[in-house]
C-alpha positions in Angstrom: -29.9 -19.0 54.7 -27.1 -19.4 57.6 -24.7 -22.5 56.9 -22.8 -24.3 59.7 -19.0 -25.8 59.1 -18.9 -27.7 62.1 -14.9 -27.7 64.2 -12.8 -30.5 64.7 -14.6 -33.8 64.8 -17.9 -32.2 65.5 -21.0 -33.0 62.7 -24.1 -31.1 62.6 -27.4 -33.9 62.4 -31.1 -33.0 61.1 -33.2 -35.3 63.3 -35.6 -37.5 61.3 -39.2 -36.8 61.9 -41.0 -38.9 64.7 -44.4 -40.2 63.2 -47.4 -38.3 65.3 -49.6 -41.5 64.8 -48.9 -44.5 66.7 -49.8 -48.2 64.9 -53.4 -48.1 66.1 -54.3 -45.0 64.5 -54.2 -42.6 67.4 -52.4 -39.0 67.1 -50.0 -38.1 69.5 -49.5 -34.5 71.1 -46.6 -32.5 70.6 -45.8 -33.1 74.8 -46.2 -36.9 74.5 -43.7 -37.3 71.5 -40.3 -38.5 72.3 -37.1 -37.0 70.8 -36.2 -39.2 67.5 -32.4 -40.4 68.6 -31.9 -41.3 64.3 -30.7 -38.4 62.1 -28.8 -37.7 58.4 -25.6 -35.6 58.8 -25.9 -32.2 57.2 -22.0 -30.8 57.5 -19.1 -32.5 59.0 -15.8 -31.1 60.8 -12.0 -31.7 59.2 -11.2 -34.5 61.7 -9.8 -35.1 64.7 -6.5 -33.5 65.9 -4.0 -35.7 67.3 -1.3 -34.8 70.2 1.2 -34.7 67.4 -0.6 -32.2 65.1 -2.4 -34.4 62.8 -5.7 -34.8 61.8 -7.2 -37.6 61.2 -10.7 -37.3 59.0 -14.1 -38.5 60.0 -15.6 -42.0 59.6 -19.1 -40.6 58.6 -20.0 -38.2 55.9 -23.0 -35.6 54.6 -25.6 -37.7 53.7 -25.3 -40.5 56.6 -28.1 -41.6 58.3 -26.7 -42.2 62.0 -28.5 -43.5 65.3 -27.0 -41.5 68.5 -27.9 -41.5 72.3 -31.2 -39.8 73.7 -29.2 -36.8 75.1 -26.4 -36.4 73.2 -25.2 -33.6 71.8 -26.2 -30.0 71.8 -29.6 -28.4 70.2 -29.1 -25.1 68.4 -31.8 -23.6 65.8 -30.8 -22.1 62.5 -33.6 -20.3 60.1 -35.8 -21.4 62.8 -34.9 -25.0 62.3 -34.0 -27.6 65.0 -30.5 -29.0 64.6 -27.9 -31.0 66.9 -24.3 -30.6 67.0 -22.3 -33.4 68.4 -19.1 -35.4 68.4 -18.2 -37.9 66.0 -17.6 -40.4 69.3 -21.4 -39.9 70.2 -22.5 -41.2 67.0 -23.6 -44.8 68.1 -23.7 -46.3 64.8 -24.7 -45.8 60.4 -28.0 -47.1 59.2 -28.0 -48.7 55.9 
């Protein structure tokens, strides 16, 4: 199994699955299905690095479940699975 330690202030999200049945009852094709822009954060970077050397650690941790914008970010696979890698800054907000 291949881990990734994200750099910097980057975080690496599993997106949550979309439901392939709308509220009526019927099932949606793979093509019609929109991305899912919520997600839990599977491995986070040390921090930010400052002008002046330091590094200031992340807000959100492994475990969060975050909402983040339609197209941020960058899709990589590992083991065959989807993940996204983005910035801490893209990270729109933490669901309770």
């Amino acid at each position: 199994m291949t881990t990734i330690r994200p750099l910097f202030d980057r975080v690496v999200v599993k997106r949550n699955d979309e439901p392939t049945k709308t509220k009526s009852g019927l099932f949606l094709p793979e093509s019609a299905k929109e991305k899912p822009s919520e997600g839990t954060i599977i491995a986070v970077g040390n921090g930010r690095v400052a002008d002046d050397g330091k590094v200031t650690p992340l807000t959100v941790k492994v475990g969060d479940k975050v909402l983040f914008g339609k197209y941020s970010g960058t899709e990589i696979k590992v083991d065959g699975d989807e993940r996204l890698i983005l910035r801490e800054e893209d990270i729109l907000g933490i669901l309770d």
